[in-house]
Structures are given as structure tokens and as C-alpha cells.
C-alpha positions as CSV (number, residue, x, y, z in Angstrom):
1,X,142.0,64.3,126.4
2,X,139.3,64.3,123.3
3,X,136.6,64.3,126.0
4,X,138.1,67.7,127.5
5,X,138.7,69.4,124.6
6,X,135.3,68.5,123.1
7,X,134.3,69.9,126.6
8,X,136.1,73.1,126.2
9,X,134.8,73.5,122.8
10,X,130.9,73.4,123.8
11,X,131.4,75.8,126.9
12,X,133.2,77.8,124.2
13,X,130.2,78.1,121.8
14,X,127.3,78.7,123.7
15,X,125.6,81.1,122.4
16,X,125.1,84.3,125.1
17,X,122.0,84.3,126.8
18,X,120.3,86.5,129.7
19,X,117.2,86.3,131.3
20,X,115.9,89.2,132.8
21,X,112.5,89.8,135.1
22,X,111.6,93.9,134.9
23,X,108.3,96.0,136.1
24,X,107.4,98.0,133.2
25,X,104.8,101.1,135.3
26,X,101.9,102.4,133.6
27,X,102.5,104.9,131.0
28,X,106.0,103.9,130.7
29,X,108.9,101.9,128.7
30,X,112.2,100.2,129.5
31,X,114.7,99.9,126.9
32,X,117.7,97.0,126.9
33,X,120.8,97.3,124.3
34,X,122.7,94.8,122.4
35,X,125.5,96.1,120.4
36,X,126.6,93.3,117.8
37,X,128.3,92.5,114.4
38,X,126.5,92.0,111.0
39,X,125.3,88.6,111.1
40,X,124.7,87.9,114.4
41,X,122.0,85.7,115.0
42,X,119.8,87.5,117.8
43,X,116.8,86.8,119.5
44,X,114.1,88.2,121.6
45,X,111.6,85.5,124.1
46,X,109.6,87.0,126.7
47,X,106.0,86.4,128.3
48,X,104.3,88.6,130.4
49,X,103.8,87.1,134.5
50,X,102.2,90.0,136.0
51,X,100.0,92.9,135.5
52,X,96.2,94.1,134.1
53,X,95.0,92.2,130.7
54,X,98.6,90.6,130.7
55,X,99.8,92.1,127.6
56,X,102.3,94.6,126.3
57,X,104.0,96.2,123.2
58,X,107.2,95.2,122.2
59,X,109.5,97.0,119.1
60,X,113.1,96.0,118.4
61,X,114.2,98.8,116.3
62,X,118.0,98.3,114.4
63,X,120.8,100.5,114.5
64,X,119.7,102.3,111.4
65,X,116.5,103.2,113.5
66,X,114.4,101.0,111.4
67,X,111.8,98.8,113.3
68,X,112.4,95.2,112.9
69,X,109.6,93.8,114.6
70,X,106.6,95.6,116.3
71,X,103.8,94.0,118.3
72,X,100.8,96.0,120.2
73,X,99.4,94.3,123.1
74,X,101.4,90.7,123.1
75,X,101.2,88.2,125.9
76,X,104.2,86.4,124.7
77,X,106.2,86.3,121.9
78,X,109.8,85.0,120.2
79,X,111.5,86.3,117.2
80,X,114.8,85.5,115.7
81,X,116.5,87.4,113.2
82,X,119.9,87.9,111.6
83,X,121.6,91.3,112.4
84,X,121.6,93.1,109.0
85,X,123.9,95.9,110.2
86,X,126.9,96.4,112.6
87,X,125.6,98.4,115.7
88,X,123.1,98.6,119.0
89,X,119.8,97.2,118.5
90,X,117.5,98.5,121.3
91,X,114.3,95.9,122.4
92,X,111.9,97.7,124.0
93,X,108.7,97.1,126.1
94,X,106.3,99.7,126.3
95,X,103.2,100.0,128.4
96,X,101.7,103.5,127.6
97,X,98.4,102.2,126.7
98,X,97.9,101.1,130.6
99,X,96.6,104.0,132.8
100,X,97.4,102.5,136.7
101,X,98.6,99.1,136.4
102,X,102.4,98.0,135.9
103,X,103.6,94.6,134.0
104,X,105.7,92.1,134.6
105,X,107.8,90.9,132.1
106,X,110.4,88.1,131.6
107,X,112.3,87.8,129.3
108,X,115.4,86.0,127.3
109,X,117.8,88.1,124.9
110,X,120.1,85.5,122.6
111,X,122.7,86.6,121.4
112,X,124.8,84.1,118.6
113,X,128.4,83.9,117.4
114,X,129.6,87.0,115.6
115,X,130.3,85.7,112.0
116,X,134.2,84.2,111.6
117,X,135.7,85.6,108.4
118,X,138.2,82.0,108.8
119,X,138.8,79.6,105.7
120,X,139.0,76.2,107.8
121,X,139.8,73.4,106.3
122,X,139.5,70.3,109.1
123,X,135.6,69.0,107.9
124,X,136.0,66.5,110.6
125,X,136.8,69.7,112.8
126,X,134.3,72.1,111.2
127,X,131.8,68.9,111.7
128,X,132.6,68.3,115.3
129,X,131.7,72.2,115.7
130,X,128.8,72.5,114.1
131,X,127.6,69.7,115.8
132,X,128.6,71.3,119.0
133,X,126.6,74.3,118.5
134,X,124.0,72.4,117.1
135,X,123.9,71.2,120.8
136,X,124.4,74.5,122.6
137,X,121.4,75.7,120.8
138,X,119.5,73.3,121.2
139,X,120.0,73.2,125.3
140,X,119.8,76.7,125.1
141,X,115.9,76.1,123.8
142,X,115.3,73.5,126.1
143,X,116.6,76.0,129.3
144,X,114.3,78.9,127.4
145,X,111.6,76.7,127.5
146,X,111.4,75.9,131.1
147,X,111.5,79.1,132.0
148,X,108.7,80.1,130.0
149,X,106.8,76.8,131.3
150,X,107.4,78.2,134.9
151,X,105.9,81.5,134.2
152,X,102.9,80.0,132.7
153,X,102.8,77.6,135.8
154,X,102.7,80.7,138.0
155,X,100.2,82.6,136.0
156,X,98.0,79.3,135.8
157,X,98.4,79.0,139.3
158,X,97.3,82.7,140.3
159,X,94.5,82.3,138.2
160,X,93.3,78.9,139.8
161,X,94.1,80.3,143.1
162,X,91.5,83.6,142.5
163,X,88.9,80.8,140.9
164,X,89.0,78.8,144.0
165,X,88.9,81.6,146.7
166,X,85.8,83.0,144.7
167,X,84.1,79.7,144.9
168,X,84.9,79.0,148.6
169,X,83.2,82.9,149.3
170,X,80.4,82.3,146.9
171,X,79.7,78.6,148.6
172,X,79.7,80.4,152.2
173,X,77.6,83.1,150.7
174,X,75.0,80.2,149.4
175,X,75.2,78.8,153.0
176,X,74.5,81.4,154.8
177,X,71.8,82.4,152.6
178,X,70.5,79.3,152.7
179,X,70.7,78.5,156.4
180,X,68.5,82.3,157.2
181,X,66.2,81.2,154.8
182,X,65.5,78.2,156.5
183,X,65.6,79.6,159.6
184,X,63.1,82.1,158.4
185,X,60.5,79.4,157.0
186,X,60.7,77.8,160.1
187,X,59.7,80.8,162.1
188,X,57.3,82.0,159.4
189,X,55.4,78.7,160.1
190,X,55.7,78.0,163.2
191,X,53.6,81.7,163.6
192,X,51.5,80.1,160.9
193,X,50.3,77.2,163.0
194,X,50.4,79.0,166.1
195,X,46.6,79.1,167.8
196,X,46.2,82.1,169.7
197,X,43.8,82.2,172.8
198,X,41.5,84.6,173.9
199,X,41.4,84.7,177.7
């Protein structure tokens, strides 16, 4: 009974999180919304998978309209920050600087237990629940990381793939190159040698 209540209590406090794959076009920028309490841990992870130099801007701007965080022309990035007011808190990724080429980006917005206003007084229970959360977090990072290690994968792998199809064309290239030059020596002196009678 302890298990399943220890059970309940993790699925209960695991912090909110999405993962999300979106196309940003050229000369464009998608916005995604949060609306939260004051104190609410949030965070922001995303890498970029697809698209030109691989880089984008990213601004998270606070209900207030104040910019939290702003980054010009990031490949990845994660940022964590408490929520200093009550309100939406808009993240978004902007690609105006490209001229044809859209992005790919994927990316993970967390979202942490509102603050409880609650005077416990269990410390075996608070304990039990901190450690708990301690936990979800800490899984939470772990599934956050693998997705970020299986973007990188893929982008590692596109790029080797590109390598190795260039090197296969360049080393048929050098073949046939050399193979019509050899050809061509052979004929050049062959003609060379060649005595030529006057009947």
C-alpha cells in the first residue's frame, strides 16, 4: 500500500513537459504560450535538426513584455528561470535573418509546480516529496537528454552521409580521370613508337 501511494505521489509531481518539432520558414517566427503563477520554475531546451547554418534566434519575453532571455543565431540552447510574475510568457523562435531556407527546431518547454501557499508539518512527508520530485526532475533531464542526443545523432548522421557521398563522387571522378589518362599515354606512345613506311 506504501508502494502505491509512493507511486501515486511521483506520477503526481512530475513536472509538465512537451516536446515539440516545428519548421520555422525564412523571414518568419512562431510563437508558443505558457500562462503560469509567480514562481513557477520554467524552462526552455531546444536544438536546431534542420535548415541553412543550423542556427536561430530565440527570445522569451515575460508577461510584463520584458525580455528574459535573447539569443541571435543559437544552435542549441537551455535556460531555466523562476517566473517573476503571474501571466503568459511567450518563447519565440525567429528566423528573419534567413532569406530562402526554413529551420527545424525541437524543442522541450518545462513547466514546474505552481508554488503551494501550505504550512505542512509531516518532515518525513515533506522529505518523501521532495525526494520524489527530486526524482521526477531528475528523469525528466535524463528523457530531455535523449532527445537532444537523437537530434545530434541525426544531424551527425546527415553530415557523414553528405561527407561520404562526396568522397565516393570525387573517388569515381579520380578514376575516371585517371583511367583516360592512361588510356591517352598509351595511345600517345604507341603513335610515338610507331615507324611509318614509305611505299
Amino acid at each position: 500500500m506504501h508502494f502505491i501511494v509512493n507511486i501515486f505521489l511521483l506520477l503526481a509531481c512530475v513536472s509538465f513537459s512537451t516536446a515539440y518539432f516545428v519548421t520555422v520558414d525564412a523571414h518568419s517566427e512562431e510563437c508558443f504560450f505558457e500562462k503560469v503563477e509567480q514562481g513557477t520554475k520554467l524552462g526552455l531546451m531546444f536544438e536546431i535538426s534542420e535548415g541553412g547554418f543550423l542556427d536561430i534566434d530565440v527570445k522569451i519575453i515575460g508577461p510584463d513584455d520584458s525580455i528574459i532571455h535573447q539569443g541571435l543565431r543559437e544552435t542549441s540552447g537551455k535556460y531555466t528561470f523562476s517566473a517573476h510574475a503571474s501571466g503568459v510568457y511567450t518563447y519565440c523562435f525567429s528566423n528573419q535573418m534567413s532569406t530562402m531556407t526554413p529551420k527545424v527546431v525541437m524543442f522541450n518547454m518545462e513547466v514546474g509546480e505552481a508554488p503551494s501557499s501550505e504550512n505542512k508539518n509531516d518532515a518525513d512527508h515533506n522529505k518523501m516529496e521532495q525526494m520524489i520530485k527530486d526524482l521526477s526532475a531528475a528523469l525528466t533531464g535524463v528523457k530531455h537528454e535523449q532527445e537532444y542526443m537523437s537530434v545530434r545523432d541525426r544531424i551527425h548522421h546527415g553530415i557523414n552521409e553528405a561527407t561520404n557521398s562526396r568522397v565516393v563522387t570525387w573517388s569515381i571522378f579520380e578514376a575516371v580521370v585517371l583511367i583516360t589518362m592512361t588510356v591517352g599515354q598509351v595511345y600517345y606512345l604507341k603513335r610515338f613508337f610507331e615507324v611509318r613506311r614509305v611505299v
